[in-house]
MINULUM-496119 format. One line per 10 residues: number of its first residue (from 1); for each residue x, y negated, z of N, C-alpha, C, O, CB. Coordinates in steps of 0.02 Angstrom, whole numbers. Atoms other than C-alpha are relative to their C-alpha. Glycine has a CB too. Example, Ala and Ser with C-alpha at 12.3 -4.5 7.8 and 13.67 -1.06 7.14 Angstrom:
// residues 2
1 = 45 59 0 615 225 390 45 -60 0 97 -59 33 -50 -1 62 ~ -42 59 -3 684 53 357 -39 -55 37 -14 -110 45 20 -23 -71
END
This chain:
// residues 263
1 = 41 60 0 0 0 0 44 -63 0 96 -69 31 -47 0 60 ~ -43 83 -4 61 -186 -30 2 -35 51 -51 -52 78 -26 -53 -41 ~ 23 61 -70 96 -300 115 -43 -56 -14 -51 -90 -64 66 -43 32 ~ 58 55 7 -35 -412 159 3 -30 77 -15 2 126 -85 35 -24 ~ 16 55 -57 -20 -565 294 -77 36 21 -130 33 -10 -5 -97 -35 ~ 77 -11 -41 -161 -493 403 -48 -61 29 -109 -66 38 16 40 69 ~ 45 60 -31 -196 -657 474 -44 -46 -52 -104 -61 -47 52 -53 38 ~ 29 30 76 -226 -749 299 -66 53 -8 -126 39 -15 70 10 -81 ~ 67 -24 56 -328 -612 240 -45 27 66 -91 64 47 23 82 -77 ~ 44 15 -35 -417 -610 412 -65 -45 -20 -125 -31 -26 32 -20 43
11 = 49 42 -17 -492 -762 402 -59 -22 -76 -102 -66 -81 45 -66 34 ~ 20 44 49 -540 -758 214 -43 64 -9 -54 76 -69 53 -37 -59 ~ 41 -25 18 -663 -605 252 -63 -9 27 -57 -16 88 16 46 -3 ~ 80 -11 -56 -846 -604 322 2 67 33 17 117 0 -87 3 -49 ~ 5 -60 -38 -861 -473 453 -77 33 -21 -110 -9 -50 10 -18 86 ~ 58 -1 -4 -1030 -376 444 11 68 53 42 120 43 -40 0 -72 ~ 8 -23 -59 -1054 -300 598 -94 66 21 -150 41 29 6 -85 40 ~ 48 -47 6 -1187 -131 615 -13 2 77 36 34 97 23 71 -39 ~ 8 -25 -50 -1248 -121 801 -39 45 9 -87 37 -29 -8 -32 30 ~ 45 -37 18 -1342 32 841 13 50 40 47 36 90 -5 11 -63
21 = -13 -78 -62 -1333 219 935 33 64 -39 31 65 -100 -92 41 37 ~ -18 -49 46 -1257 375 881 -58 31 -35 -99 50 7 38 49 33 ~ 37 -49 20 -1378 473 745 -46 -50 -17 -105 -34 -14 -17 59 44 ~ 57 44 37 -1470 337 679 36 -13 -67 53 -70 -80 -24 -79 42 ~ -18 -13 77 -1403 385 496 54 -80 -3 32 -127 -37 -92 2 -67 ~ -42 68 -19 -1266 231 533 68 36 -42 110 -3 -64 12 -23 105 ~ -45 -19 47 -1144 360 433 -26 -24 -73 3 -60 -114 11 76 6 ~ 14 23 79 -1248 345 279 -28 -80 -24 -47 -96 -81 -60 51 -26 ~ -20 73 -2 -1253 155 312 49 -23 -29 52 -49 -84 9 -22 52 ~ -35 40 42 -1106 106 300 46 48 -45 105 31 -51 39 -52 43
31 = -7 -1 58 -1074 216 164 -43 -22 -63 -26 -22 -122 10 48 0 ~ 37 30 84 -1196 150 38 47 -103 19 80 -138 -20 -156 -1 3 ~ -19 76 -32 -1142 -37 136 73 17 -38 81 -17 -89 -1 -16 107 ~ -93 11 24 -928 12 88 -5 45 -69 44 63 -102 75 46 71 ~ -19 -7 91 -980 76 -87 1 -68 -40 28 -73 -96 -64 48 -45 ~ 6 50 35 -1016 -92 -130 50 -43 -32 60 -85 12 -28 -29 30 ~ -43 33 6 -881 -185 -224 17 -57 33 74 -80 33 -2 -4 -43 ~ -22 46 -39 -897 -318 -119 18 2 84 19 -37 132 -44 -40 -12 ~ 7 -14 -91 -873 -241 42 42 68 19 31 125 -2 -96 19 28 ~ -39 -50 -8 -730 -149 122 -14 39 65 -37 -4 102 64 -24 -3
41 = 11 -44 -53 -755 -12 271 -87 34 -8 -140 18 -35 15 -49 76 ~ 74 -45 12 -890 120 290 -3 23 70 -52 9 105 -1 75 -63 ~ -32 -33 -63 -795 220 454 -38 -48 72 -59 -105 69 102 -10 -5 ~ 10 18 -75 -844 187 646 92 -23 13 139 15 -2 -37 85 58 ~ -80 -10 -11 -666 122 691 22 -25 78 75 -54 90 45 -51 -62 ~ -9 -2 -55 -679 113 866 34 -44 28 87 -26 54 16 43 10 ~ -60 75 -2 -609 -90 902 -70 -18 47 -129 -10 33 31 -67 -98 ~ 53 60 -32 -705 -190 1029 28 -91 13 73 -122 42 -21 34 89 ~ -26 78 15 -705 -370 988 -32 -46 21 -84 -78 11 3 -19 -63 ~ 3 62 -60 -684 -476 1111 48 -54 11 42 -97 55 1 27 65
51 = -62 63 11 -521 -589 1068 8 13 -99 -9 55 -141 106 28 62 ~ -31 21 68 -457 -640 903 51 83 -27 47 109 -83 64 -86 19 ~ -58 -63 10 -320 -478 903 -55 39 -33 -35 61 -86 43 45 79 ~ 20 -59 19 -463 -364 865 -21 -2 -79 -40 46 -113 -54 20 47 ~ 2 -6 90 -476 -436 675 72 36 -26 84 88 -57 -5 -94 -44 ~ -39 -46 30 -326 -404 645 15 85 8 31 118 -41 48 -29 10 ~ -2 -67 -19 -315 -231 723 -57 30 -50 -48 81 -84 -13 10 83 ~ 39 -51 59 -469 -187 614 13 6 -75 -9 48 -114 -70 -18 -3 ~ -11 -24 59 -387 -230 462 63 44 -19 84 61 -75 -4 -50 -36 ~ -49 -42 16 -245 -127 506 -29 74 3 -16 119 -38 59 -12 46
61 = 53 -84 28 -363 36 529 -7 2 -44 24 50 -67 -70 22 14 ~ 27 0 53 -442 -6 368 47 26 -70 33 66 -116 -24 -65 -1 ~ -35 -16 54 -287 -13 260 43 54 36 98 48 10 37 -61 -37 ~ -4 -71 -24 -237 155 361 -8 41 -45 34 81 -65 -42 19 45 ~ 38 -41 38 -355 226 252 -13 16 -64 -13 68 -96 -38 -7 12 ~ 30 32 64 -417 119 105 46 -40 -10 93 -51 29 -68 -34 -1 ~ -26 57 26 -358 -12 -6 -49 -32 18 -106 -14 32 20 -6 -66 ~ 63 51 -9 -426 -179 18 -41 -16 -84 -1 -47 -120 39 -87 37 ~ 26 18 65 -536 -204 -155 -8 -70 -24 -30 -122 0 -59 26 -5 ~ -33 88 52 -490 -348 -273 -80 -27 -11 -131 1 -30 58 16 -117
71 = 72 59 -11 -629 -493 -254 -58 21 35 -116 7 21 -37 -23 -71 ~ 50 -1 -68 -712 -428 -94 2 -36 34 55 -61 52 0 41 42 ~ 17 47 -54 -806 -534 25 -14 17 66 -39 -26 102 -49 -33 -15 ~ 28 -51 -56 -836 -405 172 35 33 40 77 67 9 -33 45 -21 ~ -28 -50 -11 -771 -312 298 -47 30 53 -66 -1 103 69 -11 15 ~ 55 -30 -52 -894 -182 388 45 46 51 99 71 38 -67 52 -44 ~ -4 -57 -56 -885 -73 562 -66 -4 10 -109 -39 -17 47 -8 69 ~ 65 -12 -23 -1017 -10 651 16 18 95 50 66 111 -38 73 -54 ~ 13 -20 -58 -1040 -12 849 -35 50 24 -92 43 1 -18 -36 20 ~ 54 -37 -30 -1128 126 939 10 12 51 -21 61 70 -18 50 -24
81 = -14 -60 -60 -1050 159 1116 0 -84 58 20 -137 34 108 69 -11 ~ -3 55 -48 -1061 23 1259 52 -36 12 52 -97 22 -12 17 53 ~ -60 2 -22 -891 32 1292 20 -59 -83 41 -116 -75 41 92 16 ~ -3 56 59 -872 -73 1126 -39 -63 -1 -100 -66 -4 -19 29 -60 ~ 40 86 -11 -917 -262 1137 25 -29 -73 77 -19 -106 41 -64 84 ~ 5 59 31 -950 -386 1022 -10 -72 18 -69 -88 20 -36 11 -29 ~ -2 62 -34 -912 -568 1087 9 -36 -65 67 -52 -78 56 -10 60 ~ -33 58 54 -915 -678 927 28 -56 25 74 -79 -9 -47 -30 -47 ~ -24 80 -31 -874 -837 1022 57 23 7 91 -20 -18 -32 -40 74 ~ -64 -6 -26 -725 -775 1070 67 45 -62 123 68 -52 -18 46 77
91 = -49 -30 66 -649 -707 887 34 -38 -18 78 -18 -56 -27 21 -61 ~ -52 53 24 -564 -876 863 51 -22 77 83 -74 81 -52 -79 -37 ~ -44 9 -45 -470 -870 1023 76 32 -34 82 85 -65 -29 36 69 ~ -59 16 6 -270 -912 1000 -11 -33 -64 29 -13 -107 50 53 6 ~ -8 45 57 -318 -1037 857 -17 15 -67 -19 -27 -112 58 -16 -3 ~ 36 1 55 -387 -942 728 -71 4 -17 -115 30 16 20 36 -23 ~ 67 16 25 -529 -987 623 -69 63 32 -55 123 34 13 0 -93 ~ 44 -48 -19 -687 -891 687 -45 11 -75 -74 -35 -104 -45 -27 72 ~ 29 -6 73 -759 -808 518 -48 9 11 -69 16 69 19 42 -48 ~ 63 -2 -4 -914 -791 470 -9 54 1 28 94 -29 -34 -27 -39
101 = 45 -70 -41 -1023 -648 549 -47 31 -38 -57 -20 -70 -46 -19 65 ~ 53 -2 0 -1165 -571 483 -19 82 38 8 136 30 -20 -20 -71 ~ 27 -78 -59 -1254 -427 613 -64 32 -25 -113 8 -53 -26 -24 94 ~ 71 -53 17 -1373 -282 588 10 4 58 56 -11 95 -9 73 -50 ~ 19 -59 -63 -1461 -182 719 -59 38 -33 -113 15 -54 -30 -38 88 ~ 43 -65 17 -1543 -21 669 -14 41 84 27 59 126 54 60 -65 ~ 56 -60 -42 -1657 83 794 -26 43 -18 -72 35 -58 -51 -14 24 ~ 47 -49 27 -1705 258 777 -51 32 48 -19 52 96 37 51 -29 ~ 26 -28 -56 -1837 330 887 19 52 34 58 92 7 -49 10 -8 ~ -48 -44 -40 -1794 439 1030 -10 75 10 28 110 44 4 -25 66
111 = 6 -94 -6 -1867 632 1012 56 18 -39 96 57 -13 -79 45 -39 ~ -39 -42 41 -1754 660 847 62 -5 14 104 40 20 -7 -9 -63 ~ -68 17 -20 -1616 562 889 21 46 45 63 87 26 7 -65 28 ~ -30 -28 -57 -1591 639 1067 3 63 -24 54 92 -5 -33 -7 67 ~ -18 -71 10 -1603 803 1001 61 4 -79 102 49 -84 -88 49 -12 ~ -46 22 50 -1501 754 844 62 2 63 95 54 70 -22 -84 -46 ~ -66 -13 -48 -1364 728 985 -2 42 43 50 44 76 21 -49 37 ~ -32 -72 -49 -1373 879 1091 26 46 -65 85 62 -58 -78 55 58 ~ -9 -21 48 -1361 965 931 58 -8 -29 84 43 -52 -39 -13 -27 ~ -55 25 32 -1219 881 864 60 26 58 105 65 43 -8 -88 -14
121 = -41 -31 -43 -1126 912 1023 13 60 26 68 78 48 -6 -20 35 ~ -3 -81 -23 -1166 1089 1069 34 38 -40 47 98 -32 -66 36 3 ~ -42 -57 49 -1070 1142 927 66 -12 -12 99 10 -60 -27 5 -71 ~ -61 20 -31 -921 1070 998 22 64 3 -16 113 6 -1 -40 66 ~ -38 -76 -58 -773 1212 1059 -5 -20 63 -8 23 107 92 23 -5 ~ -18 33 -75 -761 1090 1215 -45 -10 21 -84 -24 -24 35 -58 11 ~ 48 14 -44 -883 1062 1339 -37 -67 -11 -13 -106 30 29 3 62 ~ 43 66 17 -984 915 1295 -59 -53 57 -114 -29 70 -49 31 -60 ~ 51 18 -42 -1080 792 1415 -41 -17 -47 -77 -54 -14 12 -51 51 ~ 50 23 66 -1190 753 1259 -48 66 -20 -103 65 -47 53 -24 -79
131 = 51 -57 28 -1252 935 1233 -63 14 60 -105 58 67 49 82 -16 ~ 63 -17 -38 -1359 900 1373 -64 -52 -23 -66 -108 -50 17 -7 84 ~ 61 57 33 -1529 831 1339 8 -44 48 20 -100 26 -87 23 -8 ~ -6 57 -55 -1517 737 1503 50 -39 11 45 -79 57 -5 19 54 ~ -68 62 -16 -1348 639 1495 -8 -6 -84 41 -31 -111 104 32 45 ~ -5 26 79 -1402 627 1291 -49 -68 -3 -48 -122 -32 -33 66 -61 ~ 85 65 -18 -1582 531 1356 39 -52 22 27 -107 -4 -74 22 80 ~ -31 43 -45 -1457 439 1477 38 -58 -59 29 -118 -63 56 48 55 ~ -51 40 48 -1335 375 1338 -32 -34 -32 -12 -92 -40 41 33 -45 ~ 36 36 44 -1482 332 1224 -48 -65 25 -69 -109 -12 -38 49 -32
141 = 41 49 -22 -1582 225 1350 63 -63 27 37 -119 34 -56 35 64 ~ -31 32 -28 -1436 130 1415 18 -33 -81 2 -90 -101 48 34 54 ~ -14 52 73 -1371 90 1228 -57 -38 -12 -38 -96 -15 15 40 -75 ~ 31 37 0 -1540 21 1203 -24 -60 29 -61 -102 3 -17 22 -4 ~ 8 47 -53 -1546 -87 1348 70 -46 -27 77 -107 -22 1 40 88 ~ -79 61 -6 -1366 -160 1307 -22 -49 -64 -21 -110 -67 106 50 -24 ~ 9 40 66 -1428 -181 1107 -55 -66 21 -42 -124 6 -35 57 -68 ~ 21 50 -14 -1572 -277 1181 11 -49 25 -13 -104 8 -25 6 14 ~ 2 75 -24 -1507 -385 1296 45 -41 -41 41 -102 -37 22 -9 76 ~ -64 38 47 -1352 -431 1165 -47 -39 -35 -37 -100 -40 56 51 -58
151 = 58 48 47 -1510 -490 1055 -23 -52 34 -45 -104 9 -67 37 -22 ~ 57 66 -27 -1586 -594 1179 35 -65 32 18 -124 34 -57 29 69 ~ -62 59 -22 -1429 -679 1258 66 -3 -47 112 -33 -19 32 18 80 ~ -58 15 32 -1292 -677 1125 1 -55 -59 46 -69 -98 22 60 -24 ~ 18 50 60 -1365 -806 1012 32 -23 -48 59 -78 -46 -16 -48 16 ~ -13 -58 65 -1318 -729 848 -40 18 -38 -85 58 -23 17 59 14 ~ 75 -8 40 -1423 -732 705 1 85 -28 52 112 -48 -6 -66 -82 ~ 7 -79 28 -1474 -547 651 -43 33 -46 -100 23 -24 -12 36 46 ~ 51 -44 23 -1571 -440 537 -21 64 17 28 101 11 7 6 -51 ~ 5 -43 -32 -1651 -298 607 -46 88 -58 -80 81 -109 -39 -44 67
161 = 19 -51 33 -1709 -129 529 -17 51 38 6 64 94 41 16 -41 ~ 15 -80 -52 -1786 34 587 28 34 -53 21 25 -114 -94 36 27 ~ -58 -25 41 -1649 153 539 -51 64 -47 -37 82 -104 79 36 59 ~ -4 -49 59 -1753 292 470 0 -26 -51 28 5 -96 -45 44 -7 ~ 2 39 84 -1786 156 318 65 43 -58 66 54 -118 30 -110 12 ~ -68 -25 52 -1603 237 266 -24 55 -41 -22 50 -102 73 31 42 ~ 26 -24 23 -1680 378 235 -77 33 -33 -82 82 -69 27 6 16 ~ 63 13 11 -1870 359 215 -43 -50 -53 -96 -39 -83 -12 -13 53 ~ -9 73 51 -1871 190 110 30 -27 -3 24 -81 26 -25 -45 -5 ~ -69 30 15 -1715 149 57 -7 -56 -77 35 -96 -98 61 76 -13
171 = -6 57 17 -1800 57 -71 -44 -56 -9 -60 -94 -54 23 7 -39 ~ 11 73 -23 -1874 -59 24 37 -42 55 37 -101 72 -64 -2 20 ~ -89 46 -33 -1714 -87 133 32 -19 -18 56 -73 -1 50 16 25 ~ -69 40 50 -1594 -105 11 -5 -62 -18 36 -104 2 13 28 -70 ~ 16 62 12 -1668 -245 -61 40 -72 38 82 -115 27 -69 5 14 ~ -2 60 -61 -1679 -350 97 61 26 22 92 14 -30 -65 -5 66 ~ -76 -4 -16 -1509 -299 163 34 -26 -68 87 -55 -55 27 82 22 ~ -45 24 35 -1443 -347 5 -2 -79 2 40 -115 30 -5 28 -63 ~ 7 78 -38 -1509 -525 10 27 -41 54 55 -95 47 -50 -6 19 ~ -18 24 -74 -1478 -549 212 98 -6 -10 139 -49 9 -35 75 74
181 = -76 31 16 -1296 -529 151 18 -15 -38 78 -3 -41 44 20 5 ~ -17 45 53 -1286 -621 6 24 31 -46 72 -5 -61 40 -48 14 ~ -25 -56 30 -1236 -481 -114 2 -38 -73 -51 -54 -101 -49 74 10 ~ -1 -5 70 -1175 -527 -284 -64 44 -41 -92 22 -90 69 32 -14 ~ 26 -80 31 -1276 -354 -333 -36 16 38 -42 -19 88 45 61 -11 ~ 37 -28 -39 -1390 -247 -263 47 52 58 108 48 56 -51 34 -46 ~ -29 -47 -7 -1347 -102 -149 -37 62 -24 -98 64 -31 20 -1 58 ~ 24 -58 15 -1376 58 -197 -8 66 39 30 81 85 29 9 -42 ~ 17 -69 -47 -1447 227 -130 35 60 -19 18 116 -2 -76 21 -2 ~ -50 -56 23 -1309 328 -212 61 -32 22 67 -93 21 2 19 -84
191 = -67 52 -42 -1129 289 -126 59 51 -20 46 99 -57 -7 -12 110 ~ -50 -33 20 -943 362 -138 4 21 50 -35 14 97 50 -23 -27 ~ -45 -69 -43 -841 485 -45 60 -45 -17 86 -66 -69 1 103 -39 ~ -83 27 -1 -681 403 34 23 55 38 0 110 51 22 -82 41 ~ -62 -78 -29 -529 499 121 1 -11 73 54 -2 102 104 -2 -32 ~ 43 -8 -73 -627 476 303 -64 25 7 -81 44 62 -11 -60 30 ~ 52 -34 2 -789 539 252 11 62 37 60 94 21 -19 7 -61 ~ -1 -46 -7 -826 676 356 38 38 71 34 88 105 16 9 -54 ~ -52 -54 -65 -691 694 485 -21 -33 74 -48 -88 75 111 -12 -10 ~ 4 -1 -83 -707 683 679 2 -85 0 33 -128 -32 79 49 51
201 = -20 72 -23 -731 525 749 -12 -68 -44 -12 -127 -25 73 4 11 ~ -3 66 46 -749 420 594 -83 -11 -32 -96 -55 -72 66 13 -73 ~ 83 -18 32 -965 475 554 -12 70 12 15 116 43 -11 -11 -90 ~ 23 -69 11 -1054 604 516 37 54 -35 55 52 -93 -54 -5 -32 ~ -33 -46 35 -974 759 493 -15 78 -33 13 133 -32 41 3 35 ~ 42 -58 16 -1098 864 414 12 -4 -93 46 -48 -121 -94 -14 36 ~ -10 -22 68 -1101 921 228 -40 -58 -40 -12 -79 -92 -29 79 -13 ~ 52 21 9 -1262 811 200 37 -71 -16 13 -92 -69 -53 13 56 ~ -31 63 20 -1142 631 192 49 34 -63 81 -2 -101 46 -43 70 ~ -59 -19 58 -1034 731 69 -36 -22 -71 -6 -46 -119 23 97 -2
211 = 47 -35 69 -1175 754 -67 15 -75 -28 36 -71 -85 -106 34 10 ~ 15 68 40 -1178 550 -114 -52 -35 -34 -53 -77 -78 30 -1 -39 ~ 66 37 11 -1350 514 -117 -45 20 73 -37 62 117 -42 29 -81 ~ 39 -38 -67 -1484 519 9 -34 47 8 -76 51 -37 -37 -27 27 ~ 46 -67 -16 -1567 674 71 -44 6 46 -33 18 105 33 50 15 ~ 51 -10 -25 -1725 682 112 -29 72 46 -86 95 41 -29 -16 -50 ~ 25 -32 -21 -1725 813 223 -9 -10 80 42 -28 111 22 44 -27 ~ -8 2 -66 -1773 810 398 42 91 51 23 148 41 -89 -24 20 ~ 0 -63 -46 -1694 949 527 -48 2 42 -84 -44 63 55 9 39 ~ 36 -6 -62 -1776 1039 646 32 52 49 55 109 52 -71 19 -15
221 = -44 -18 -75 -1715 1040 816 -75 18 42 -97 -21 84 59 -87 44 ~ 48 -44 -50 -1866 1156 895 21 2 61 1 -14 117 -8 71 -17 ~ -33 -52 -59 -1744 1246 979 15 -40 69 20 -9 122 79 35 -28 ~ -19 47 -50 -1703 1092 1092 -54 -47 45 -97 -82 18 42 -43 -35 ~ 61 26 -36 -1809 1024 1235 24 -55 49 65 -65 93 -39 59 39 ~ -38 70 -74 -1800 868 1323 -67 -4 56 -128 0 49 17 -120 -44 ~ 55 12 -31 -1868 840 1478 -59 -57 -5 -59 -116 -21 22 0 49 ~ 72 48 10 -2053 782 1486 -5 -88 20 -31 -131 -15 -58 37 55 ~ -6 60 -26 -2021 625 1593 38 -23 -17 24 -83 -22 1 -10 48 ~ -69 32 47 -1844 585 1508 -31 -29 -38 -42 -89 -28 54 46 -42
231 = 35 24 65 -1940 570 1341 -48 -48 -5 -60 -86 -52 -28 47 -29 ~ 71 55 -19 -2090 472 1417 56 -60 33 32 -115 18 -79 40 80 ~ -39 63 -23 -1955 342 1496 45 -40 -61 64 -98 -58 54 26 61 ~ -39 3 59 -1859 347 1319 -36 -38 -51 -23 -89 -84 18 67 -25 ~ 47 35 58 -2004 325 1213 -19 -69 32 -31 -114 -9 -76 48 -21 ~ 44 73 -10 -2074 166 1328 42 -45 -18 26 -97 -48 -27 -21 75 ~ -45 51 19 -1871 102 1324 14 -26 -58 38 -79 -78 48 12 15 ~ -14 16 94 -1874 129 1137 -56 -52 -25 -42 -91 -70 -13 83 -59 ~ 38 45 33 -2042 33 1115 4 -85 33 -13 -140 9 -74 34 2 ~ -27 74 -19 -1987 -108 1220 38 -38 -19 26 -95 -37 19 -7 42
241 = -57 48 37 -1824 -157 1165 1 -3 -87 44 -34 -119 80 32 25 ~ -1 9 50 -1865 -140 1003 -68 -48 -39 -75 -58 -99 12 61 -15 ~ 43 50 -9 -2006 -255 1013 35 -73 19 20 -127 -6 -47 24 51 ~ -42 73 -17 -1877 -389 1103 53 -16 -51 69 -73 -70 41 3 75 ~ -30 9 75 -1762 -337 950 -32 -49 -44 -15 -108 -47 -4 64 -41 ~ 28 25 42 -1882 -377 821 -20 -65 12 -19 -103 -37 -40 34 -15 ~ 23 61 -14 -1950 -532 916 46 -61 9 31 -120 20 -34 9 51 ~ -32 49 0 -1795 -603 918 43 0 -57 88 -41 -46 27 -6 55 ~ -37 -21 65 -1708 -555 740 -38 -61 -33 -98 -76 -28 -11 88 -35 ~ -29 56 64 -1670 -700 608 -61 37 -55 -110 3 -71 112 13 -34
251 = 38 -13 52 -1761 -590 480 9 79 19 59 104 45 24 -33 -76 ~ -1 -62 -32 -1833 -402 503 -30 33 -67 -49 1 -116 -44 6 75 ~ 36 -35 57 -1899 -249 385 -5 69 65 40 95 97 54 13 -94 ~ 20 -47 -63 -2012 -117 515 -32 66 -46 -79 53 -84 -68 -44 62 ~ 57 -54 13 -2087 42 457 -31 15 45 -1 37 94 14 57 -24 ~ 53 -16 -41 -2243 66 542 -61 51 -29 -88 60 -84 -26 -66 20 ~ 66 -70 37 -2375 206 524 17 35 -73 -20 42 -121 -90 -42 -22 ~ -12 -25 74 -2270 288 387 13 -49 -56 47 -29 -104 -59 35 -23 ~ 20 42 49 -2296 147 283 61 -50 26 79 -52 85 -86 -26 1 ~ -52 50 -8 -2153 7 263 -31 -69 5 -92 -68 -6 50 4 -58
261 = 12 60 -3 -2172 -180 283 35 -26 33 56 3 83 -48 -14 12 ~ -11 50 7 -2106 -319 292 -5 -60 73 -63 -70 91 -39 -5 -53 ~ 5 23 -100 -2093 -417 480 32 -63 -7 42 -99 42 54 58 74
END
């Protein structure tokens, strides 16, 4: 790869920033999001940015991996774990320019998800605190509580989405995500395969992100049971904060009753 002043080519990208939980299809995000010619990263890259250091540190993951692409305006991650912050005010600390932002937040509801993550974890070799339904409920109500209150006190303009749209109506998301970030182009519901697709730690590492289009299939996690009162405390946290989401998002797109629209 060519050297590249990190700091220069810091400040001359837009960040776009994915907040969200594990298993809300946030792999096949920001892969259709980093197929776009205008937009570099797809990967989770595990940076919490809270000083100025953590731009540059993300564009040294990035070109880890990838090249940076000639006349891109973008550089994506995606949040999902608490332990990762987002402080924009504080990205221009030691004197450099604070770039321009733009934020998602996707929500998926909490029966598939939570069992989507015991699932994912139980097939670990290592012992997993995630393959339990009860420290999976735990993880998912607390990320929701953090995404909400970041919405209501970080005052930060956002667009908001309900994640199945990725795969349910992708094209009546695409659209509006392409717009909200100013896209030369559209995005599209067919995406590439880079040389992180797939592996540990960086998305989804199921066969299903390999294929390069979306797949309409749902699993079924029968086999997995969450407790009765978990799920009833999950579902009320999920319809709350995602009500204080939406009520406080810049511009939104909800599927409701099956049916998509427009918010």
């Amino acid at each position: 790869m060519q050297t590249v002043n990190l700091n220069a080519l810091s400040e001359r990208y837009t960040r776009i920033f994915l907040l969200s939980h594990m298993r809300a299809f946030t792999s096949l995000a920001g892969h259709i999001l980093g197929s776009h010619p205008q937009i570099n990263g797809y990967f989770e890259m595990h940076i919490s940015y809270d000083d100025a250091s953590a731009l540059g540190k993300q564009l040294e993951v990035l070109r880890e991996c990838e090249d940076i692409k000639v006349n891109s305006r973008y550089i994506f991650d995606k949040l999902l774990h608490n332990d990762y912050l987002l402080e924009c005010d504080r990205l221009g600390v030691g004197g450099t320019n604070i770039p321009a932002v733009k934020i998602l937040v996707a929500l998926r509801e909490p029966q598939q998800t939570i069992k989507s993550i015991v699932n994912l974890f139980a097939q670990k070799a290592t012992a997993e605190p995630y393959a339990s339904a009860v420290e999976a409920t735990s993880y998912y109500i607390e990320r929701l509580i953090t995404l909400a209150d970041f919405c209501r006190t970080a005052d930060q303009q956002y667009y908001y989405f309900d994640a199945a749209m990725l795969q349910s109506a992708p094209e009546v998301l695409l659209p509006g995500l392409s717009r909200w970030l100013g896209l030369d182009s559209p995005l599209s519901d067919n995406y590439g395969i880079f040389s992180q697709t797939g592996e540990a730690r960086r998305g989804d590492t199921s066969k299903l992100i390999q294929s390069g289009k979306i797949s309409k299939t749902r699993n079924d996690y029968s086999h997995i049971q969450i407790p009765q009162e978990q799920l009833k405390t999950a579902q009320q946290i999920y319809r709350d904060c995602r009500r204080q989401i939406i009520d406080n998002a810049t511009d939104s797109v909800i599927y409701e009753r099956d049916m998509p629209a427009s918010a």
